[in-house]
C-alpha positions as CSV (number, residue, x, y, z in Angstrom):
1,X,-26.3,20.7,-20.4
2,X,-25.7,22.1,-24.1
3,X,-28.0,20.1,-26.4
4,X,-25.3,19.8,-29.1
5,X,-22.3,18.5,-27.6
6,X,-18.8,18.3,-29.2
7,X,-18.3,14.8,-27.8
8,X,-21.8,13.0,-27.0
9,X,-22.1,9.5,-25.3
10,X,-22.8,7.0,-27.6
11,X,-26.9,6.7,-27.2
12,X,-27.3,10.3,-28.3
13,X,-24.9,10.1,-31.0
14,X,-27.2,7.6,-32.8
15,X,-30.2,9.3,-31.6
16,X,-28.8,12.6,-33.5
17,X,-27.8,10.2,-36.6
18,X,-31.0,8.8,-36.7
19,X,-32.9,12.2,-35.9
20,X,-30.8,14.0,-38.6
21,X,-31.3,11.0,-41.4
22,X,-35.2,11.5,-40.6
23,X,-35.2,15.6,-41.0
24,X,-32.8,14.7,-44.1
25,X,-35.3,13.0,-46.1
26,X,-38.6,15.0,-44.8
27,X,-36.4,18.1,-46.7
28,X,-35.5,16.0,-49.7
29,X,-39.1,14.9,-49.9
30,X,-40.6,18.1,-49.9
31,X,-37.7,19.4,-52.2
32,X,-39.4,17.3,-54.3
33,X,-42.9,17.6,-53.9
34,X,-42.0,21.5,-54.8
35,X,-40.9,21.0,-58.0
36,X,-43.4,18.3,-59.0
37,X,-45.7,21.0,-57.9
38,X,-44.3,23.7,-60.2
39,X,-44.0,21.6,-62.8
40,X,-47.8,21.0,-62.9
């Protein structure tokens, strides 16, 4: 069973939404947290 399917069922569609909103905003945060960083 391939863990990224073309055509998922529905449960593991909004699983994947959900897991991909999450790993969205831990990048964006740390995108962030970079340049605060290097800004001082």
């Amino acid at each position: 069973m391939p863990v990224l399917e073309p055509n998922p069922p529905d449960s593991r569609r909004k699983l994947l939404q959900v897991f991909g909103a999450i790993l969205g905003i831990v990048v964006l945060i740390s995108i962030v947290a970079t340049i605060a960083q290097s800004m001082g």
